[in-house]
MARLOZA-204943 format. One record per residue (C-alpha): residue number from 1; x, y, z; residue in one letter. Coordinates in steps of 0.25 Angstrom, whole numbers. Example, Ala and Ser with C-alpha at 12.3 -4.5 7.8 and 13.67 -1.06 7.14 Angstrom:
BEGIN
[r 1 [49 -18 31] A],
[r 2 [55 -4 29] S],
***
This chain:
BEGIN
[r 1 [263 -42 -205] X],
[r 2 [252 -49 -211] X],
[r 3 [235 -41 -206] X],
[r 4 [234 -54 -195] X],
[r 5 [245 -52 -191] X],
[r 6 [243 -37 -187] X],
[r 7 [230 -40 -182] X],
[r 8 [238 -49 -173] X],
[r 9 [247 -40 -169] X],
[r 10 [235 -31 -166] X],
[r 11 [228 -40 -157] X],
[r 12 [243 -44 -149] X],
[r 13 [244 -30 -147] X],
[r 14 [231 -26 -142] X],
[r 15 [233 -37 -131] X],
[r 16 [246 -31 -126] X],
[r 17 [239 -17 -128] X],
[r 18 [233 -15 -112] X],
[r 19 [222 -3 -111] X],
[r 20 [213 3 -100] X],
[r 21 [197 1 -100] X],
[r 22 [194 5 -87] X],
[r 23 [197 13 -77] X],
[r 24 [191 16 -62] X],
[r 25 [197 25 -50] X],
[r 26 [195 28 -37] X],
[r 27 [202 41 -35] X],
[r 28 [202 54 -24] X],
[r 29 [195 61 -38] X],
[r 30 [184 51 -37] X],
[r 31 [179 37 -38] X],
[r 32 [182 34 -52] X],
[r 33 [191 36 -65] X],
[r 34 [181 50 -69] X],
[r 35 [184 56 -57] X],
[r 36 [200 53 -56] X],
[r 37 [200 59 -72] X],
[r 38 [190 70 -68] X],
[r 39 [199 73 -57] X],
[r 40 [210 73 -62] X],
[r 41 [208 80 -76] X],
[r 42 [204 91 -67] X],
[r 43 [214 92 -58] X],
[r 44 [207 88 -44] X],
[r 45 [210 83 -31] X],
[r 46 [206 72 -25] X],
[r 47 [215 75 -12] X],
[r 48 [208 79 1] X],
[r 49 [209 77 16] X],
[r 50 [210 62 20] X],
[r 51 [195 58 25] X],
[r 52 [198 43 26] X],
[r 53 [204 43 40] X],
[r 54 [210 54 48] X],
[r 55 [224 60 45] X],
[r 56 [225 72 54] X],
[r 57 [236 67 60] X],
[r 58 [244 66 48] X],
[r 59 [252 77 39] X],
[r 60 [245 73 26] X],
[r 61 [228 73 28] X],
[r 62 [225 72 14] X],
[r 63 [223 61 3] X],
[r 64 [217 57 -11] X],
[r 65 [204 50 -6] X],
[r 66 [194 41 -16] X],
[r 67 [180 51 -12] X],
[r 68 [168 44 -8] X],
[r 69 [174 30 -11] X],
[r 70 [163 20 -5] X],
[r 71 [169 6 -7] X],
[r 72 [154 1 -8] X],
[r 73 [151 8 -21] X],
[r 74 [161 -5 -27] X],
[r 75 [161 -16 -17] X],
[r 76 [151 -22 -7] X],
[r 77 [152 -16 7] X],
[r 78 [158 -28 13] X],
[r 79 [167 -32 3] X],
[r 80 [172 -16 3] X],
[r 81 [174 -16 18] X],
[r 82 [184 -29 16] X],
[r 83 [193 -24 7] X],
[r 84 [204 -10 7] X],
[r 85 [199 2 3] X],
[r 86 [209 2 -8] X],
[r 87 [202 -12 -13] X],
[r 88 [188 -4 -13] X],
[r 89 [194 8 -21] X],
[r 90 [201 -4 -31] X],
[r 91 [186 -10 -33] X],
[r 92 [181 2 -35] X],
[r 93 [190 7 -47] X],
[r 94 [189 -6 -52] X],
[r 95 [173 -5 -52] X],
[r 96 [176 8 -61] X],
[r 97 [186 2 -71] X],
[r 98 [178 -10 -74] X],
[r 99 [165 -2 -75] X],
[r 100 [172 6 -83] X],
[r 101 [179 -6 -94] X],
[r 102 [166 -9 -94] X],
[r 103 [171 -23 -88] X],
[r 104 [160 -31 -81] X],
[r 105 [167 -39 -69] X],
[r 106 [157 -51 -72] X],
[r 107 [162 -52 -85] X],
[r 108 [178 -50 -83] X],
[r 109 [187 -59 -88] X],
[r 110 [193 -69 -79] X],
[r 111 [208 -66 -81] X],
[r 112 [204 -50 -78] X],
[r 113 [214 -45 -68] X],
[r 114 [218 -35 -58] X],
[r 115 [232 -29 -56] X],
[r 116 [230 -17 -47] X],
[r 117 [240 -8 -40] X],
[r 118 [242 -6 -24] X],
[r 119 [252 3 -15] X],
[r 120 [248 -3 -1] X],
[r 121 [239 -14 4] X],
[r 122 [228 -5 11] X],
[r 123 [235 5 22] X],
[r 124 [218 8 27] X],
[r 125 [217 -7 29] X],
[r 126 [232 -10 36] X],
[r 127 [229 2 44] X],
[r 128 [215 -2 48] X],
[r 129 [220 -17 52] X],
[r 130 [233 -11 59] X],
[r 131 [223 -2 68] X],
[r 132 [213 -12 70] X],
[r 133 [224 -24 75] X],
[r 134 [232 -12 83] X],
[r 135 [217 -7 93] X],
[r 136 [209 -19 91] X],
[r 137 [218 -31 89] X],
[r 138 [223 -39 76] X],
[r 139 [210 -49 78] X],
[r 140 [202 -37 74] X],
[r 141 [209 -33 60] X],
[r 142 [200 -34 48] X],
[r 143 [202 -48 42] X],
[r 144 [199 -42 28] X],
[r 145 [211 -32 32] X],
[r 146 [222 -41 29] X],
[r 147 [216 -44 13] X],
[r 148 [211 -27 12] X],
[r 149 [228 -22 15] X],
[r 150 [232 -34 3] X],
[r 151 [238 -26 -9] X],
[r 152 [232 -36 -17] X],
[r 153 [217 -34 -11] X],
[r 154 [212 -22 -22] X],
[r 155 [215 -31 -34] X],
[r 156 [210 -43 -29] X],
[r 157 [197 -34 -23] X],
[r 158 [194 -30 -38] X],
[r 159 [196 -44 -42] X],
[r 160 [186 -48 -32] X],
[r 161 [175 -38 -33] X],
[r 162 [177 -40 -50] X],
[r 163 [180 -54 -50] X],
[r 164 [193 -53 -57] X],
[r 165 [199 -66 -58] X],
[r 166 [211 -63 -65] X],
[r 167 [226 -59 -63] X],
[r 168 [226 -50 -50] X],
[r 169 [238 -42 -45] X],
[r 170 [241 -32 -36] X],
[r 171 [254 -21 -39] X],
[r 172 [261 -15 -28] X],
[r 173 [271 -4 -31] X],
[r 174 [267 7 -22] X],
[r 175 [262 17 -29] X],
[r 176 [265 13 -43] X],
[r 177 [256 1 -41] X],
[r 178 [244 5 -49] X],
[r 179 [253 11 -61] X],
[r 180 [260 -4 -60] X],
[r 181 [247 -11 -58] X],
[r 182 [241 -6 -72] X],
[r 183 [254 -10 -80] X],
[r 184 [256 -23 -73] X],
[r 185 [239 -23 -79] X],
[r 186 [245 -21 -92] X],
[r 187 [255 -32 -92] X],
[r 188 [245 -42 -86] X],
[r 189 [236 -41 -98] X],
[r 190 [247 -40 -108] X],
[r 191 [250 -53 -103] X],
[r 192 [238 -59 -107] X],
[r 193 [235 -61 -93] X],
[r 194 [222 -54 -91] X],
[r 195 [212 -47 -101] X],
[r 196 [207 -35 -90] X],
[r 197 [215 -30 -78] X],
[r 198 [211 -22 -69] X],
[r 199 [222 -13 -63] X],
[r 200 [226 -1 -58] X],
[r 201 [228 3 -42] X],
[r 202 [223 5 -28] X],
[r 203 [227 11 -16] X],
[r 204 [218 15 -3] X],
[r 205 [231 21 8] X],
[r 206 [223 34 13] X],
[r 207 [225 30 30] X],
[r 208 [231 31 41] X],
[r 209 [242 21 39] X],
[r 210 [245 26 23] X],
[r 211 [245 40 28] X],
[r 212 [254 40 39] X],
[r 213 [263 33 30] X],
[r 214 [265 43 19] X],
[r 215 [265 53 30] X],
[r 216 [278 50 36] X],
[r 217 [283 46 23] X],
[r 218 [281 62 20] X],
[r 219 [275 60 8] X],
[r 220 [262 65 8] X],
[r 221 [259 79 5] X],
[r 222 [255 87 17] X],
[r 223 [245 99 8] X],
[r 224 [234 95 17] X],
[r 225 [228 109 17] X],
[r 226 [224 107 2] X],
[r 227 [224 92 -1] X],
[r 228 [220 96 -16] X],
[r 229 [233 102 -18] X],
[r 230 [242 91 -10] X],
[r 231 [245 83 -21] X],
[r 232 [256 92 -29] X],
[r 233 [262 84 -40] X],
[r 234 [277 89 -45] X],
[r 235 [273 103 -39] X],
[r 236 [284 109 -30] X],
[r 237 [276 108 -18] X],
[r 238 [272 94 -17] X],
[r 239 [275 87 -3] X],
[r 240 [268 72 -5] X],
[r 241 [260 66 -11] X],
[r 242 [244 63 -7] X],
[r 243 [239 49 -6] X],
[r 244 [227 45 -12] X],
[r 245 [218 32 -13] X],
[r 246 [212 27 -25] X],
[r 247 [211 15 -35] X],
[r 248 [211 15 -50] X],
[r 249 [209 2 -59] X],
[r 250 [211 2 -74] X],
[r 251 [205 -9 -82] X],
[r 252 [218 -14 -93] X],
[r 253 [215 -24 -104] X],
[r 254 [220 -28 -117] X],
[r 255 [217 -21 -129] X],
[r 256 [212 -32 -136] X],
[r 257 [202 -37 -125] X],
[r 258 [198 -20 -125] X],
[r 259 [194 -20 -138] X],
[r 260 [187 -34 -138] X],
[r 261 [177 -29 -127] X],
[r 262 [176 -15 -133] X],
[r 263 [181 -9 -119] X],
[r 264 [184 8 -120] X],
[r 265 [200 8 -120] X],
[r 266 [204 20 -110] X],
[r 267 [220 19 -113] X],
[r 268 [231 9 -114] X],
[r 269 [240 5 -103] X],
[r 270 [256 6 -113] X],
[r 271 [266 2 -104] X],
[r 272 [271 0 -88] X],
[r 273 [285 5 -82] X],
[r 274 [289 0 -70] X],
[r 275 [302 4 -61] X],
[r 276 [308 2 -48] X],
[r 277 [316 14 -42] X],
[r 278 [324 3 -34] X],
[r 279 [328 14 -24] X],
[r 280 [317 20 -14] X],
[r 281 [307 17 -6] X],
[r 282 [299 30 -9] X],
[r 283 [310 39 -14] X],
[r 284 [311 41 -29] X],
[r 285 [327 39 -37] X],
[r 286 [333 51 -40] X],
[r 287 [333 46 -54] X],
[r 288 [318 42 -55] X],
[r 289 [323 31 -63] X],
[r 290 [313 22 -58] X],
[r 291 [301 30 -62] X],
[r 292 [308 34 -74] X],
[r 293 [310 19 -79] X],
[r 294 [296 15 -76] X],
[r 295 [292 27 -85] X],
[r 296 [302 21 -95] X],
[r 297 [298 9 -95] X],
[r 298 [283 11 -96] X],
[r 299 [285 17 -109] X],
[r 300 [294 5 -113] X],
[r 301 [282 -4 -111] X],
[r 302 [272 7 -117] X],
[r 303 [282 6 -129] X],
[r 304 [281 21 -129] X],
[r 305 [292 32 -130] X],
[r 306 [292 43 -119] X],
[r 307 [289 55 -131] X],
[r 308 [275 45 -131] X],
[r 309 [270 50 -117] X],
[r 310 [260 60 -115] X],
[r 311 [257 61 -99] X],
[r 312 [263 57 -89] X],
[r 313 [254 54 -77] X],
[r 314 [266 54 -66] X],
[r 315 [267 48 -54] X],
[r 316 [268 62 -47] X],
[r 317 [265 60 -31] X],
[r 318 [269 75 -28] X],
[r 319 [281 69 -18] X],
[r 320 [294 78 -20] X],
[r 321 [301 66 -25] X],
[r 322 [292 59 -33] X],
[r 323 [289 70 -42] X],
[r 324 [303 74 -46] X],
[r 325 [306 61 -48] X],
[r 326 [295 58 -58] X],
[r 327 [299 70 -65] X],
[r 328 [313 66 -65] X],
[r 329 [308 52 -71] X],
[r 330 [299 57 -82] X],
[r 331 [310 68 -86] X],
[r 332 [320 55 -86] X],
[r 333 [310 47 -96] X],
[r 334 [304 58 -104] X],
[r 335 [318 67 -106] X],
[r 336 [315 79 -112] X],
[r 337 [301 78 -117] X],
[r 338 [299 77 -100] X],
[r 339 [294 89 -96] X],
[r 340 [283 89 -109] X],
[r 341 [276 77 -103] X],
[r 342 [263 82 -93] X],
[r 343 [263 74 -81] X],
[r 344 [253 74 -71] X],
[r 345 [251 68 -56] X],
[r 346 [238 62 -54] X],
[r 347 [241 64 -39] X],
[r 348 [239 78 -39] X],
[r 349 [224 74 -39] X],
[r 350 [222 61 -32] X],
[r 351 [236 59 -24] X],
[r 352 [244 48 -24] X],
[r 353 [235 34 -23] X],
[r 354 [247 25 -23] X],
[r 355 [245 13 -28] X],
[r 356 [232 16 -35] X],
[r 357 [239 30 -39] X],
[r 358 [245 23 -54] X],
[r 359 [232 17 -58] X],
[r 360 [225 32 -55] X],
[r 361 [234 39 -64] X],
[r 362 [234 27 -74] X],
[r 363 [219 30 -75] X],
[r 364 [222 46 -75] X],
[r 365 [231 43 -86] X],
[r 366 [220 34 -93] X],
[r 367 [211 47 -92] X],
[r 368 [222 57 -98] X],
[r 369 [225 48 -108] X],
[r 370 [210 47 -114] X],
[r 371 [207 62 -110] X],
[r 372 [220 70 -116] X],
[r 373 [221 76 -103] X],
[r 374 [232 77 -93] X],
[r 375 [229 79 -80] X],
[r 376 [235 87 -71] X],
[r 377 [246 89 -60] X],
[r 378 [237 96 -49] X],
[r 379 [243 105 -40] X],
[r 380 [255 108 -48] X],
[r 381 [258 122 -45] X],
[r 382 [274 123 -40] X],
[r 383 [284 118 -51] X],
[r 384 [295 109 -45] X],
[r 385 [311 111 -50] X],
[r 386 [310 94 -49] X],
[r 387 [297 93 -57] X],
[r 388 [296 99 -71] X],
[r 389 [286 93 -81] X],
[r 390 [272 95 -85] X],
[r 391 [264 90 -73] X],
[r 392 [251 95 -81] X],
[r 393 [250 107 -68] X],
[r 394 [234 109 -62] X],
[r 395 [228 106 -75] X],
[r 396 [222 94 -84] X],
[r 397 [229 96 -100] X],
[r 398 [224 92 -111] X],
[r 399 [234 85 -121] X],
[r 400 [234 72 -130] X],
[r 401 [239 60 -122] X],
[r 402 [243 48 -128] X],
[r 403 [252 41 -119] X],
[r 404 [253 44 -104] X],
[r 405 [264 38 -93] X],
[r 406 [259 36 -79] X],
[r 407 [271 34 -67] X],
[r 408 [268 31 -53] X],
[r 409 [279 27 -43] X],
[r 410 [281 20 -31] X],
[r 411 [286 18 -19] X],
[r 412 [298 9 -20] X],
[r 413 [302 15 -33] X],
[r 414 [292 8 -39] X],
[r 415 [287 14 -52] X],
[r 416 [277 12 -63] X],
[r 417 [272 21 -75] X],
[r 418 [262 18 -87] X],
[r 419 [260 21 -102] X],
[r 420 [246 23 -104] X],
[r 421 [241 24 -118] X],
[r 422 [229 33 -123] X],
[r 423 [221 21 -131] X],
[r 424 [216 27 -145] X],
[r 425 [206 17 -150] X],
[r 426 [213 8 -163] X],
***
């Protein structure tokens, strides 16, 4: 091959390659992307008694709320009072991310896009219209209330407030949704489609409505007593998981358009793996095919072998079933080499977020990638039979990190996981 044509090369390459140059979170560790990674690093909760309505009545009182969060610190007061509390969380980690890319909205380009990830529409919202037709009469309902419960509302909140004008889309895939949203990010700019996306996830289900659900569903944990210590990934003792809010939004664009605007490169986004167990509604398979294919495959795409993986940041929701399953899944892609991987639940800390739950565990891997730090499994005290790998117990560690996987699985059987690149600059 002749110099132009591996300068060529070069070039074609760096448009496929897709990296991360910003990043913002709402969290229950805080209200942005240094106190999630403060948090995390140092093994914190952010669960503690619900506060945002009353749940005496239920067996689980306890929750990962985003603290102090104050819509008006992001939006005008008007326009906040209009939409879901999910799209202010959205606005508000999206503030932070292009803050942080050091991306003036003024300036954007017009194809920039949005591709965010949603469980639900907006349970607060649904449940606030359902009480107000049932005492007060349907004619009294909200009229912003049927555009606040849209799926679709956060992303097209963000385009608003920023005035992105590009593609816009919106992933539903229960709770993979944010880990789906950032790949399907991925393939959009490596279509040529658009230079910048904003991406990641959003989920606000912390009422009434969402609560009573999981409730009867008997899938919450019920350690109300302590709520810092409800969340017990892969431990013995784990009886549910803990539901959290929060919104995470990376900022992905091309290599090339990076280095042309001389933007600080966190970490490269490799590769996307996504499955469908095709067998339950909530229920993993006794396999864990599914979320054993979507690991697979993420590496396919990555062109990465499984010895090449460092951490795996797992899906890990502290269910009975989920857990095993994940193990049994990892052990099925990994083989032997298996129980010398660290894994680690991010909800430990901050519970399960649902659909925003991926996009913060893509930005906690982002962090461990460019720290060499691994964070940690928090109340991890009780070894299961079912569950035997390096969950990284109670403590952050230190080790180099090169490439990292992160899995997060759905309702439905739907699964996603990542390969996330540490970026060394060329």
């Amino acid at each position: 091959m002749t110099a132009a044509g591996a300068r060529r090369g070069a070039e074609q390459d760096a448009t496929q390659r897709i990296v991360v140059t910003g990043m913002g979170a709402m969290s229950p560790l805080g209200r942005s992307v240094a106190d999630l990674w403060g948090g995390v690093a140092a093994g914190r909760s952010g669960i503690g008694p619900i506060t945002l309505f009353p749940a005496d009545a239920y067996p689980t009182r306890i929750a990962g709320e985003v603290p102090d969060f104050d819509p008006r610190q992001y939006m005008d007061f008007k326009e906040a009072r209009r939409v879901s509390r999910a799209s202010q969380l959205a606005v508000a980690a999206a503030h932070e991310a292009l803050a942080d890319a050091r991306l003036d909205p003024a300036t954007l380009p017009e194809e920039t896009g949005v591709l965010l990830g949603v469980g639900n529409s907006s349970f607060p919202d649904l449940e606030a219209a359902t009480r107000t037709m049932l005492e007060r009469g349907g004619m009294r309902v909200s009229p912003f209330a049927m555009a606040a419960v849209l799926p679709s509302m956060s992303a097209g909140q963000i385009a608003i407030q920023f005035g992105v004008r590009g593609y816009n889309s919106t992933v539903s895939t229960a709770c993979a949704s944010g880990t789906q949203a950032i790949g399907e990010a991925m393939a959009v700019l490596r279509r040529g489609q658009a230079p910048i996306v904003l991406t990641g996830g959003v989920e606000a289900p912390i009422c009434e409505l969402g609560l009573a659900g999981f409730c009867v569903m008997r899938a919450l944990s019920t350690h109300n007593a302590e709520p810092e210590r409800a969340s017990r990934p892969f431990d013995a003792r784990r009886d549910g998981f803990v539901a959290g809010e929060g919104a995470a939004v990376l900022v992905l664009e091309t290599l090339a358009g990076a280095r042309v605007r001389g933007a600080t490169i966190y970490a490269e986004i490799r590769g996307l793996g996504s499955s469908s167990d095709a067998y339950h509604l909530t229920a993993p398979p006794p396999d864990a095919g599914g979320a054993a294919r979507a690991m697979a495959w993420a590496l396919k795409d990555a062109g990465v072998a499984p010895d090449d993986i460092d951490y795996i940041n797992a899906h890990g929701t502290a269910t009975p079933a989920n857990d095993a399953s994940e193990t049994l899944a990892i052990k099925r892609v990994f083989g032997e080499r298996a129980p010398h991987i660290p894994v680690s639940s991010t909800k430990s800390m901050i519970g399960h977020c649902l659909g925003a739950a991926g996009a913060l565990e893509a930005v906690v891997t982002v962090c461990a990638l460019r720290e060499g730090l691994i964070p940690p499994t928090i109340n991890y005290e009780e070894p299961d039979p079912c569950c035997d790998l390096d969950y990284v117990p109670n403590e952050a560690r230190r080790a180099p990190l090169r490439l990292a996987l992160s899995n997060s699985f759905g309702f439905g059987g739907q699964n996603a996981s990542l390969v996330i690149g540490r970026y060394d600059e060329e």
